[in-house]
N, C-alpha and C positions, 0 to 999 in steps of 0.2 A: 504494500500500500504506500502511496506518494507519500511524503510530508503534508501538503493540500489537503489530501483526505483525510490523514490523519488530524491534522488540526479542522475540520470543518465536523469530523465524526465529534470527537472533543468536544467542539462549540456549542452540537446538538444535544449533547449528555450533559452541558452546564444548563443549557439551556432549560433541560428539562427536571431537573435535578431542583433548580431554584425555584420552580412551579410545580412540585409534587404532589400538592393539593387540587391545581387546576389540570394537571395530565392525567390526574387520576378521572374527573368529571368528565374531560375532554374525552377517555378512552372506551369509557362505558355511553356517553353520547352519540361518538363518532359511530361505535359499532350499532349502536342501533340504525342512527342512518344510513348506512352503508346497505343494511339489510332493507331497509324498510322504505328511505324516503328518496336516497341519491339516486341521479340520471343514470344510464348507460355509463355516459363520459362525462366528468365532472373535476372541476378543481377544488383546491382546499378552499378559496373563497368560497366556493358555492357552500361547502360544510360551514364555514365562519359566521355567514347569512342565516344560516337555519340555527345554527348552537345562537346567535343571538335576539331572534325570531323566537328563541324559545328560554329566554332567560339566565343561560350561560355567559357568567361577566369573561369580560377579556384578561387575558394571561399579563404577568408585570411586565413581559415583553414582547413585543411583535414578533420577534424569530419563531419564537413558542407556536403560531398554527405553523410555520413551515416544517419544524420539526418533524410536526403530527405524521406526515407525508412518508419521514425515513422510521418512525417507529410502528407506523402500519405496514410495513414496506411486504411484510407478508401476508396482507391481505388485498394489496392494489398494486397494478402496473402502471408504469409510465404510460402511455400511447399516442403523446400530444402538446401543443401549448394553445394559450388562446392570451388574448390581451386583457387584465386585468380590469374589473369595472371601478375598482374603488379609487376615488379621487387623488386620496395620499400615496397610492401605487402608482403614478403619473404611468399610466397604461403601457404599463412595464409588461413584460408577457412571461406567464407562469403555466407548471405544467397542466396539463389533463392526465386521468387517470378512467381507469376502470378494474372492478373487481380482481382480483387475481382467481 
């Protein structure tokens, strides 16, 4: 594994580490929607809209929903990107996914 990786794996496990309490809500949320409400093909925004559509507060840091992405990594594949809707993501473009 690169150094890159290595530090970027890292980032993710701080990341999530410091939000214990909201990875924890986040991962019994997510897996419900996954099962239940997500599209075919969907990005993590689209999970962010619905966890807060449904009264899930936001993590103490933004990195924290991209995480969600590499700690489901075995329940979803890449297959895509699309350009972000959210204003403060200046329509950066992030991946899509679908079920693994």
């Amino acid at each position: 594994m690169s150094t890159g990786a290595q530090l970027r794996d890292q980032g993710i496990s701080l990341v999530l580490e410091n939000a214990a309490d909201w990875a924890l809500v986040s991962q019994v949320n997510f897996t419900f929607w996954l099962e239940h409400v997500a599209p075919h093909e969907f990005s993590i925004e689209d999970f962010r809209i619905y966890a807060a559509a449904n009264g899930m507060h936001e993590p103490h840091h933004v990195n924290a929903w991209g995480a969600l992405a590499r700690r489901f990594k075995h329940l979803i594949r890449p297959v895509g990107y699309t350009q972000s809707q959210r204003p403060l993501a200046h329509s950066r473009l992030t991946r899509t996914y679908q079920r693994a």
